[in-house]
C-alpha positions as CSV (number, residue, x, y, z in Angstrom):
1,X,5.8,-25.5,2.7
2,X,4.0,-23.0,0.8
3,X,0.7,-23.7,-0.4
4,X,-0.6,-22.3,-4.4
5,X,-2.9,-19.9,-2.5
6,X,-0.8,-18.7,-0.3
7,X,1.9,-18.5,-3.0
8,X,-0.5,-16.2,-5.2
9,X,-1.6,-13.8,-1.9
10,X,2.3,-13.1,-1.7
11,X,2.4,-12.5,-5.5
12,X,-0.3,-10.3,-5.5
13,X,1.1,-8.3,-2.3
14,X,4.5,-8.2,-4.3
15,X,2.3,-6.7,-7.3
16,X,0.4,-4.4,-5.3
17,X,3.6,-2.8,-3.6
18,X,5.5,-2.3,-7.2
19,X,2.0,-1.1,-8.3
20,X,2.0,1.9,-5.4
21,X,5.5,2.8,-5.8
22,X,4.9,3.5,-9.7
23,X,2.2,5.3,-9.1
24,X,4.1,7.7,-6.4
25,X,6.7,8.2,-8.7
26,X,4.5,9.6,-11.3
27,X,2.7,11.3,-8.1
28,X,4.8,12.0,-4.9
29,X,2.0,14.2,-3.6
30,X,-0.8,11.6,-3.9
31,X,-2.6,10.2,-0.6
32,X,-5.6,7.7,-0.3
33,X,-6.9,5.0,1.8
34,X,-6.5,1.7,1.2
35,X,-9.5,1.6,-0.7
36,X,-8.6,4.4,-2.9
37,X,-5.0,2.7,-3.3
38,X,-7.0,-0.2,-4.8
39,X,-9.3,1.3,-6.8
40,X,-7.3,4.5,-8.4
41,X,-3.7,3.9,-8.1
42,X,-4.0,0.5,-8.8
43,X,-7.1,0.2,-11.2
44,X,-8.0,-3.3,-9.6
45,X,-11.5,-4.2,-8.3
46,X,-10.6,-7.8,-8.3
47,X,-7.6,-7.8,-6.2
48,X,-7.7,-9.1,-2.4
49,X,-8.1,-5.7,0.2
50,X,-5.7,-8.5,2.6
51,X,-2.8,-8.6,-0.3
52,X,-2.9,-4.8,-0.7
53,X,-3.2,-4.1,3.1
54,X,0.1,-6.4,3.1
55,X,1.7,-4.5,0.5
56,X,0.9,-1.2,2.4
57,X,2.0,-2.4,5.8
58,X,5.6,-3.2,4.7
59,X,5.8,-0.4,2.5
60,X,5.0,1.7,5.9
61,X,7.5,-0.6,7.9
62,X,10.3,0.1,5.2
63,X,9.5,3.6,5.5
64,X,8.5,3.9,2.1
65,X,4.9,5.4,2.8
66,X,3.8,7.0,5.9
67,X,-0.1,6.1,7.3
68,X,-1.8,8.7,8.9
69,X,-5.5,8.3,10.7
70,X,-8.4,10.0,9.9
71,X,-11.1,11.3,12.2
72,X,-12.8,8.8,10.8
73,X,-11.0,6.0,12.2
74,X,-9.5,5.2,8.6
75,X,-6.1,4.9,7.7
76,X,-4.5,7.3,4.7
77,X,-1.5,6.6,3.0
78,X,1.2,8.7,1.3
79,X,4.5,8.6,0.0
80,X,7.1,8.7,3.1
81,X,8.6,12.4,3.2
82,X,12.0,11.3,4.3
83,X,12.1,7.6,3.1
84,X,13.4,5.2,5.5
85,X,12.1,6.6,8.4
86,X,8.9,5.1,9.7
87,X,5.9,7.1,10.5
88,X,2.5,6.3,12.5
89,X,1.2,9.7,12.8
């Protein structure tokens, strides 16, 4: 049984992965971290980093985005450049 808050964590993870795939339609060439993502593609301070790292972890296992790691330790995203092939470079 699903529980109301774990009902609107889903909804928001649903919201966040339409919200990134708008936002690389209007800019294939865009790239952030997860961060980034929430703040600038997605305008949403309030919104849980856990939904939004959900959103971005099956957009990468569709092979929708690809993720890509820093020197920094932190993980970039960008639009997949042959969608529906996974990438962990």
């Amino acid at each position: 049984m699903t529980t109301a808050r774990e009902a609107r964590f889903e909804a928001e993870a649903i919201w966040a992965a339409q919200g990134i795939r708008a936002y690389l339609a209007e800019r294939p060439q865009a790239a952030d971290t997860r961060d980034g993502i929430i703040r600038w593609w997605l305008g949403a301070l309030w919104c849980d980093p856990r939904a939004v790292q959900r959103a971005l972890d099956r957009l990468v296992a569709a092979g929708e985005l690809e993720l890509y790691l820093l020197p920094s330790g932190q993980a970039l995203y960008r639009a997949a450049q042959n969608p529906g092939v996974e990438s962990t470079s």
